[in-house]
C-alpha positions as CSV (number, residue, x, y, z in Angstrom):
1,X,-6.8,-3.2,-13.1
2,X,-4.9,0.3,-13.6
3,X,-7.1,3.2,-13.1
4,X,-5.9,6.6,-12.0
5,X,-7.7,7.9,-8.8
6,X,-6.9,11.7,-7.2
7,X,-6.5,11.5,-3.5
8,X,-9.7,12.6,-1.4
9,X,-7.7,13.3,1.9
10,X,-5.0,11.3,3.7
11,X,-4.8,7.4,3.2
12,X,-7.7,5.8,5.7
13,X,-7.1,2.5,7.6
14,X,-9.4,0.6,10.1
15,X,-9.0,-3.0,11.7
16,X,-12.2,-5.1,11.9
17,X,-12.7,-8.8,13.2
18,X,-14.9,-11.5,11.0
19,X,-15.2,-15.2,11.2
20,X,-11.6,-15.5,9.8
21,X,-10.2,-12.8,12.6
22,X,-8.5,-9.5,12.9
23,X,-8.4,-7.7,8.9
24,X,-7.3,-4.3,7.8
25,X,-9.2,-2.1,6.1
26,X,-7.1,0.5,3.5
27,X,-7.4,3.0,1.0
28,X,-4.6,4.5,-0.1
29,X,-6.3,7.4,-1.9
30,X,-8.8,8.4,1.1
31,X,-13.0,7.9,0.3
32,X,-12.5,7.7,-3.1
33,X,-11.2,4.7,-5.3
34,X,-10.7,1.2,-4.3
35,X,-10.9,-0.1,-0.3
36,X,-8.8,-3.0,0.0
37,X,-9.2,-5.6,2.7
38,X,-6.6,-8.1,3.4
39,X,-5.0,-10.1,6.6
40,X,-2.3,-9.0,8.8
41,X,0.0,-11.4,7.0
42,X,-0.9,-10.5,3.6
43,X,-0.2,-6.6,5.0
44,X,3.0,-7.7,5.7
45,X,3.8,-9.4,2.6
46,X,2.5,-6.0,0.5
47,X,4.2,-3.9,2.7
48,X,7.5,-6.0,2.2
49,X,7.2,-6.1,-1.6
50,X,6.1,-2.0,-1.8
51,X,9.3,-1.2,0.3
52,X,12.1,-3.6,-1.5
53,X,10.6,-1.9,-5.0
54,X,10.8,1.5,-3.4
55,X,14.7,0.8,-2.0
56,X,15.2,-0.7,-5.9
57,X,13.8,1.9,-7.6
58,X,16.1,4.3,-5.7
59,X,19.4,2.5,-5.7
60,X,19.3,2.4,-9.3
61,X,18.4,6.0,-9.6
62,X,21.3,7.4,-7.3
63,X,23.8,4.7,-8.9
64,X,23.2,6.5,-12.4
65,X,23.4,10.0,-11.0
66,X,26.8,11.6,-11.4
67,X,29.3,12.0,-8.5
């Protein structure tokens, strides 16, 4: 699933509680496009994998620049 959305305001977040416990809430693009819902752990995990691609993508980029 790769779909282009335009933002509709700053990102939203909410924490809410159901038989399996505490979940987030997020939308990345505001009240539009897609609301995902996932544990604390699995934020973590995301979080982890969005930051080491992020640090990645810019090592590489300033490694190439010239000095």
């Amino acid at each position: 699933m790769a779909e282009y959305y335009e933002p509709s305001g700053l990102p939203t977040a909410s924490v809410y509680e159901d038989e399996q416990g505490p979940l987030l809430r997020v939308s990345p693009f505001g009240h539009q496009g897609p609301v995902l819902g996932m544990t604390f752990d699995r934020w973590r995990q995301f979080s982890t994998a969005v930051n080491a691609a992020v640090d990645a993508h810019f090592a590489t980029r300033y490694s190439a620049a010239p000095q």
